[in-house]
matplotlib code that plots the C-alpha trace (Angstrom):
import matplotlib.pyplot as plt

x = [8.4, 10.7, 12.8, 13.7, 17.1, 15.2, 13.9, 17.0, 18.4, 15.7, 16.4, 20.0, 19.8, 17.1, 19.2, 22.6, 24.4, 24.4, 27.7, 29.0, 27.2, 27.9, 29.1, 33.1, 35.6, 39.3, 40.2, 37.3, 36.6, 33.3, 33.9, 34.4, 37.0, 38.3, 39.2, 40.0, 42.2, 45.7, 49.5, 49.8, 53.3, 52.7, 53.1, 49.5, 48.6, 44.4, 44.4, 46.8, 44.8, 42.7, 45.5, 46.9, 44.2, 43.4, 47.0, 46.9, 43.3, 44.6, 44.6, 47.9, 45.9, 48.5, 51.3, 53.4, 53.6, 50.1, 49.3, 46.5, 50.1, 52.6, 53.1, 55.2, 55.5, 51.5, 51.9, 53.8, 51.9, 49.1, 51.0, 52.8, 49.9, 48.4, 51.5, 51.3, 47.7, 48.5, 51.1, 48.3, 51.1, 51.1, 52.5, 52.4, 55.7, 57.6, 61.9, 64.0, 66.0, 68.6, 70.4, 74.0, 75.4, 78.6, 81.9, 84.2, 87.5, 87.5, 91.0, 89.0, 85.8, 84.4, 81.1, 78.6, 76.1, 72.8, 69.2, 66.2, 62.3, 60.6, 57.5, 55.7, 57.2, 59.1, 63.2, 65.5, 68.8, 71.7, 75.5, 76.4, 79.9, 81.5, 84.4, 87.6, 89.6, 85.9, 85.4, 82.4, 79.5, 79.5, 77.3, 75.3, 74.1, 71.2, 72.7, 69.8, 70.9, 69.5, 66.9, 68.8, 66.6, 69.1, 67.6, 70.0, 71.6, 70.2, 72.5, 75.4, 75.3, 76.9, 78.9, 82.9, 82.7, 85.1, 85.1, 82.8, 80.5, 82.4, 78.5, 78.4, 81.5, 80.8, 77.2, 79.1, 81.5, 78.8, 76.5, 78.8, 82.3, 83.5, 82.7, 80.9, 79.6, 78.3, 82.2, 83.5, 81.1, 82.5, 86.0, 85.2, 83.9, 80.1, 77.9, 77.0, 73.9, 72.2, 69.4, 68.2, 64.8, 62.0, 61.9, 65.9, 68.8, 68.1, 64.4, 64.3, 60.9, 61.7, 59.6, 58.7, 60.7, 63.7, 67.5, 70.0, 71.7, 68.7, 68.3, 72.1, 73.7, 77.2, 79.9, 79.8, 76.3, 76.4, 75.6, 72.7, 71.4, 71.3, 69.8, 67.3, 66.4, 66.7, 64.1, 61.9, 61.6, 61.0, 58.6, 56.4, 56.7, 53.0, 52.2, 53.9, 52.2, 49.0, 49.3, 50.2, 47.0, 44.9, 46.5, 45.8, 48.9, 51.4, 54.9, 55.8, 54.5, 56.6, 59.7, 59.8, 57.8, 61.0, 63.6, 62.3, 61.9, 65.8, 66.6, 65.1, 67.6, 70.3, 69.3, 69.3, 73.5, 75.3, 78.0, 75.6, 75.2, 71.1, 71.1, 73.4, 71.7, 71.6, 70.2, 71.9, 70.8, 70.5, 68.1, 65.2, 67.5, 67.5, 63.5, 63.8, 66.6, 64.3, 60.7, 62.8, 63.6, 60.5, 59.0, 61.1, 62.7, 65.0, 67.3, 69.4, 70.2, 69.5, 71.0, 68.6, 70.6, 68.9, 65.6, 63.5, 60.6, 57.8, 54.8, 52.6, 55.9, 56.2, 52.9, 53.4, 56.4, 58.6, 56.2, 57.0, 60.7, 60.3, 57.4, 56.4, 55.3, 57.6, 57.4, 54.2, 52.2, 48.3, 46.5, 49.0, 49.3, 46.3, 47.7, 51.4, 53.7, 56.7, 59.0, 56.4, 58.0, 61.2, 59.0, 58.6, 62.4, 62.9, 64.8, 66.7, 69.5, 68.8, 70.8, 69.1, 71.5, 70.4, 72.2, 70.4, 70.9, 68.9, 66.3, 64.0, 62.9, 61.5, 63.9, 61.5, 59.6, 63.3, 63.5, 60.0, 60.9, 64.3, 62.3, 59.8, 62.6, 63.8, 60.4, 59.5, 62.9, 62.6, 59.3, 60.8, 63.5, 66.1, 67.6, 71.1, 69.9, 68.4, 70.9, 69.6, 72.6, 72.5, 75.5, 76.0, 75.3, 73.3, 71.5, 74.5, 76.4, 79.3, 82.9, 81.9, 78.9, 80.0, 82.7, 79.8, 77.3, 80.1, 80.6, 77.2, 77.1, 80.1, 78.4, 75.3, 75.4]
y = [119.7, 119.9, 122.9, 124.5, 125.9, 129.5, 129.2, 128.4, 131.6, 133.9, 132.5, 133.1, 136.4, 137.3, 136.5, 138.3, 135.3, 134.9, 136.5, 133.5, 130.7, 131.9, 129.3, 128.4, 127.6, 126.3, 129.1, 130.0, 132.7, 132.8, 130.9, 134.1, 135.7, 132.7, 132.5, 135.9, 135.8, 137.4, 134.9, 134.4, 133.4, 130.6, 127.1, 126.2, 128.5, 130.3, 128.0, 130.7, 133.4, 131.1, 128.9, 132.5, 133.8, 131.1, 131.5, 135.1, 134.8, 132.6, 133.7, 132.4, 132.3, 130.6, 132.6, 133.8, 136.9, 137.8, 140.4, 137.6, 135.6, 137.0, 133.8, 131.8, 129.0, 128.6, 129.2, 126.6, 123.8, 124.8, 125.2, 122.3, 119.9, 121.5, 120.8, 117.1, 116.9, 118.2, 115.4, 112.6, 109.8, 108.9, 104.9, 103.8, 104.7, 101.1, 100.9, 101.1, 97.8, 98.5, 95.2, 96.6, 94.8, 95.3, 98.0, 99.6, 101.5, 104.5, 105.9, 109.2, 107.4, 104.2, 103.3, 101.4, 100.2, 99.1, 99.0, 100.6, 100.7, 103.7, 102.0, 98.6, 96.4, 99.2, 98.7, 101.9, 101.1, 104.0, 104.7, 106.1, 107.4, 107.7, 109.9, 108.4, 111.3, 113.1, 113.0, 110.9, 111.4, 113.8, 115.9, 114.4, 115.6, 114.1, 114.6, 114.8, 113.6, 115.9, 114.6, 115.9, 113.7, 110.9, 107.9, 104.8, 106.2, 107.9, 108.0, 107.4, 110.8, 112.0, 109.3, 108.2, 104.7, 102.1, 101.9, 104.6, 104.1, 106.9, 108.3, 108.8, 110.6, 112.9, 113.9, 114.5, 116.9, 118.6, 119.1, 119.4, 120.2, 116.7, 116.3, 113.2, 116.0, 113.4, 112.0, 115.5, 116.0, 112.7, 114.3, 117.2, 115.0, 114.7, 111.5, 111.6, 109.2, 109.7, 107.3, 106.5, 108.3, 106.8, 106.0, 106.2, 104.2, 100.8, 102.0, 102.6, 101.2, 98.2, 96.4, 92.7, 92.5, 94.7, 93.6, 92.7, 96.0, 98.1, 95.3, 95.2, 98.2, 97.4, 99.4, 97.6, 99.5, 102.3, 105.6, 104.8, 102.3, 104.7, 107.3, 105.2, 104.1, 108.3, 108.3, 106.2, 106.9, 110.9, 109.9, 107.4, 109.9, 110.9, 107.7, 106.8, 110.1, 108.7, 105.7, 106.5, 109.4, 106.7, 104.7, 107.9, 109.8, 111.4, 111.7, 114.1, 112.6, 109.1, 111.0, 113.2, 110.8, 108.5, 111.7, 112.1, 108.8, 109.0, 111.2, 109.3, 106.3, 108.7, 110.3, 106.7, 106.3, 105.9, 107.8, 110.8, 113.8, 114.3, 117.5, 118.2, 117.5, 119.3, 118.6, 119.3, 118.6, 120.0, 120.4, 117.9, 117.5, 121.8, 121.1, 118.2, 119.9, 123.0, 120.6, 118.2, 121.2, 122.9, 119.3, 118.3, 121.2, 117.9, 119.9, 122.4, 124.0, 123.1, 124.3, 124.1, 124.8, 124.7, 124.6, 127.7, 129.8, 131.4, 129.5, 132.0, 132.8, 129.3, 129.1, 130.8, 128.8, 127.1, 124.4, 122.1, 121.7, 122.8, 121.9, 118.1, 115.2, 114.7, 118.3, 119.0, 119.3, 119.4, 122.5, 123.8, 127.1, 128.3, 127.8, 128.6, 129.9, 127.1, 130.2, 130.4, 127.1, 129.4, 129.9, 126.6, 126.5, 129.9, 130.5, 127.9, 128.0, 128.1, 129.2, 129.2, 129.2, 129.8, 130.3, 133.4, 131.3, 128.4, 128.0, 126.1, 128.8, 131.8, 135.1, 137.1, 134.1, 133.6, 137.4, 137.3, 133.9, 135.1, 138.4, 136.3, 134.3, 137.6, 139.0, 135.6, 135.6, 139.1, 138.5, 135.8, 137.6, 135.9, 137.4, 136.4, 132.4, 133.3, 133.6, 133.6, 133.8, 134.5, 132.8, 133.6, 129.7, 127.3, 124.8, 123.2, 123.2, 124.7, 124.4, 128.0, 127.2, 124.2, 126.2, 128.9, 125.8, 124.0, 127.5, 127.9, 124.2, 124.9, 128.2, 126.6, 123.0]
z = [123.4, 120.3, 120.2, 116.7, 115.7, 115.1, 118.4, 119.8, 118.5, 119.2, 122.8, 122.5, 121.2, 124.4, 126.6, 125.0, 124.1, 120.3, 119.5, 121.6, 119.8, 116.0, 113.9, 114.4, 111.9, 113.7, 115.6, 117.2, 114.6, 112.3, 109.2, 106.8, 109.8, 109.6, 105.6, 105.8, 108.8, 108.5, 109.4, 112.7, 112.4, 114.5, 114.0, 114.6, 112.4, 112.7, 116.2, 117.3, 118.9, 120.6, 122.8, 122.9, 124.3, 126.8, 128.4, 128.3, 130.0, 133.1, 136.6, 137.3, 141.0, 143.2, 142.2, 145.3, 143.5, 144.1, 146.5, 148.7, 149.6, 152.3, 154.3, 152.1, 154.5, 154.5, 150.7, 150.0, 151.7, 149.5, 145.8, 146.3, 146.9, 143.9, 141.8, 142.7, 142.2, 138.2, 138.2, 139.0, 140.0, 143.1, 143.7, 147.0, 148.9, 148.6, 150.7, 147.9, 148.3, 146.1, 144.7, 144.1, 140.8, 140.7, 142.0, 140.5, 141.4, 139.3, 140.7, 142.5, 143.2, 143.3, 141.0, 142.0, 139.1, 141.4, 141.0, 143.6, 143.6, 143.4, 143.0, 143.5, 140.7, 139.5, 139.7, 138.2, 137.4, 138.8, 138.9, 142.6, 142.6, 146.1, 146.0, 147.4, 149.3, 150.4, 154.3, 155.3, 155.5, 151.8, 150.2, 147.8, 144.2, 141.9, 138.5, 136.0, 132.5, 129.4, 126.9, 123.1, 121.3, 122.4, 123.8, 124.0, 126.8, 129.7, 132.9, 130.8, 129.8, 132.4, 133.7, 132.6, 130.5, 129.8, 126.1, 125.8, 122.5, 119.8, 118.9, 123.0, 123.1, 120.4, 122.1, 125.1, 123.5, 121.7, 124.9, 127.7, 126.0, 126.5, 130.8, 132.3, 134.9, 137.4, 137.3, 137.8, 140.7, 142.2, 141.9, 143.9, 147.2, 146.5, 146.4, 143.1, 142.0, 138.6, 137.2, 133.6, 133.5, 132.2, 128.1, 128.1, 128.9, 130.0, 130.5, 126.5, 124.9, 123.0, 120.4, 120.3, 116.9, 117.4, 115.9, 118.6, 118.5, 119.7, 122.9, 123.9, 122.7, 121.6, 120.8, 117.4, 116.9, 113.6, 113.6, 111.4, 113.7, 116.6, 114.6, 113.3, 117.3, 118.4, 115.0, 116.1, 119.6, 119.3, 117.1, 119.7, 122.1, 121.9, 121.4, 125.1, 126.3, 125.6, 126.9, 130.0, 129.5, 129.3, 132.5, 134.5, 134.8, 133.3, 132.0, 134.5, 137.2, 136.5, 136.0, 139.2, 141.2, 140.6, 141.1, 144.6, 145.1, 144.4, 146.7, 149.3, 148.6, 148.5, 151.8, 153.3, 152.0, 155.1, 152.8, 152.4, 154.7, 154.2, 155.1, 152.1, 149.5, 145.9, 141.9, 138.9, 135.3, 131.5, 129.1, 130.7, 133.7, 134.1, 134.1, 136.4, 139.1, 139.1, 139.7, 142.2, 144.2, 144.2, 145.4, 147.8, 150.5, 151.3, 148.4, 149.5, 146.4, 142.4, 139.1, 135.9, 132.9, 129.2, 130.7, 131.6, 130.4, 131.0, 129.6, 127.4, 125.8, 124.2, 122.3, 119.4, 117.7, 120.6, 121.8, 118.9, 120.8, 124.3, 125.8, 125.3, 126.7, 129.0, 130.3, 130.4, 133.6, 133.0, 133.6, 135.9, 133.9, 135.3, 138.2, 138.0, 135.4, 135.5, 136.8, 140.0, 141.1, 142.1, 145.0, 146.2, 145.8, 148.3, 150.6, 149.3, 146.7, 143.0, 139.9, 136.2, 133.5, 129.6, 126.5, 124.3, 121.3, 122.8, 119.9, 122.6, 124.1, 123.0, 124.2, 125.8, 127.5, 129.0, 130.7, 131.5, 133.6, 135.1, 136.1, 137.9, 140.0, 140.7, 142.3, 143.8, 145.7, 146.5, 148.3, 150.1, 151.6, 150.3, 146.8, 147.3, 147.2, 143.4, 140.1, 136.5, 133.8, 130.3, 128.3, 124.3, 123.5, 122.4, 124.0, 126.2, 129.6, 128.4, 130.5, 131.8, 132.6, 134.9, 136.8, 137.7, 138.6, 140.5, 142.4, 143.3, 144.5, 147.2, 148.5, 149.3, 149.9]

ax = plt.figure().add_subplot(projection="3d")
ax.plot(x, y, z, "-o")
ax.set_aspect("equal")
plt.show()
């Protein structure tokens, strides 16, 4: 039996439900509400209220903070398998037989340029910097290199070069105030190992007919050239993104599948003392030290600077900068707010940095995160091992802001 759209609605209407199924424009609204709907202000325009709505509506149902939780032992076991169900990577676990290239005496430290599997056919290339003068077995520190739309390099971000590209040296200065921060690390006694993440460095995505200089990098390269490679490859994000969609996983889930996978090799350093072990990074780093530590209770303490919000907070005009491909974890929000991870973290050691002129993030999404550390630690009994700062800067890790994260490191690790 044929069913006719009148029917349809006089069944509809029995049963309650035809305020639901009215015709939609975009937004969700009817068609005239729609026309006649006032600026949202947003940058997704009448779409607004609806993705508004939907994060507003969520449950946030495994937050610590919920009154259902007091074990947070119990708790974690269970939010932490649901984060790594969200990231959908999960490679078999492969020994990381590192192939060290080549060493280098760096007066304070020695560098060791090496590659390591952290997955079946998948080889990450590293600098570990031993420190000279450090008693053995050290500490050791994952230093997380920043994103800034800055591609050709990954792990040489934060790492002292010979001949150091000039266009290098002037992101450098303009990010960290001029400090190789895994080479400062070094200095002070920890094992330092940083890796290119993937989509940077020497894990860049290269096409079939690119010119020499975008395939070997050399200090001869222009500024235009390596604008015109940053260009290109902020642009193919999504493209990336969707690729690996349709592979069955995610961004995420390669990148912090490889950080822990990292600290596993760094663990295994006969240099390293494994039950001193910390993360440190900026901008994506800040995302990835606070995710690595939430992961893995291996890390004793983390510093995230540039990278922390409260999700809802984003939606309206800070998603376009803040919250892409490479940060974004599937569904989790209905889940967990990205500031709920500060419980995976507790009772160990965490400090947030953020600069209230960071046009990533939006202010009040900021607060409403460094409030929810706040309460999370609180809850877990341990509020001295929490710090969120507010600097008046930008998006950077500014010589202040080093001296307090390099303070935190030596209380805690």
């Amino acid at each position: 039996m044929t069913t006719s759209r009148r029917q349809f609605c006089e069944y509809l209407a029995s049963c309650g439900l035809s305020a639901a199924f009215a015709p939609l424009g975009a937004g969700g609204a009817t068609q005239d509400s729609a026309r006649a709907a006032a600026p949202t202000g947003s940058h997704i325009g009448n779409l607004y209220d609806f993705a508004q709505q939907q994060a507003d509506s969520s449950p946030v149902r495994f937050s610590f903070l919920r009154s259902e939780f007091g074990d947070l032992e119990r708790w974690q076991v269970v939010a932490r398998a649901r984060v790594f169900d969200h990231l959908l990577y999960f490679p078999p676990v492969v020994w990381p037989e590192p192939k060290i290239l080549r060493r280098k005496d760096r007066g304070d430290y020695v560098e060791e340029y090496l590659t390591f599997q952290t997955a079946p056919g998948v080889r990450v290339p590293a600098y570990v910097l031993i420190p000279k003068k450090a008693r053995l077995p050290a500490p050791g520190i994952v230093a997380l290199h920043c994103h800034g739309g800055y591609y050709l390099w990954g792990k040489e971000k934060v790492v002292e070069l010979d001949e150091e590209h000039p266009a290098l040296s002037r992101f450098k200065q303009e990010l960290y105030e001029g400090k190789s921060i895994a080479s400062e690390l070094a200095r002070q006694g920890y094992v330092v190992i940083t890796i290119d993440m993937f989509y940077w460095g020497e894990r860049r995505m290269l096409l079939d007919d690119d010119p020499p200089a975008y395939r070997e990098r050399p200090r001869s390269m222009t500024d235009a050239e390596i604008r015109a490679f940053n260009r290109r490859s902020g642009e193919n994000e999504q493209l990336v993104a969707r690729s690996l969609f349709t592979a069955g996983i995610t961004w995420p889930g390669v990148l912090l599948w490889d950080d822990i996978r990292t600290v596993d090799y760094l663990a295994s350093r006969p240099e390293v003392d494994k039950t001193r072990l910390a993360c440190v990074g900026l901008s994506v780093g800040g995302y990835r030290s606070f995710a690595l530590a939430a992961l893995d209770p291996r890390i004793k303490a983390a510093v995230d600077v540039g990278w922390m919000t409260s999700y809802p907070h984003q939606i309206k005009r800070h998603v376009i900068n803040s919250i892409g491909f490479t940060f974004h974890i599937i569904g989790l929000y209905r889940y967990l707010d990205f500031p709920d991870l500060a419980a995976l973290i507790a009772p160990r050691a965490v400090l947030v940095i953020n600069g209230s002129k960071d046009q990533l993030f939006a202010p009040d999404g900021v607060r409403a995160a460094f409030e929810k550390i706040r309460r999370c630690y609180e809850k877990a009994g341990a509020p001295e091992r929490q710090r969120c700062s507010l600097y008046p800067a930008p998006h950077e890790f500014n010589l202040k802001m080093q001296e307090e994260a390099w303070e935190w490191l030596k209380r805690w690790v």
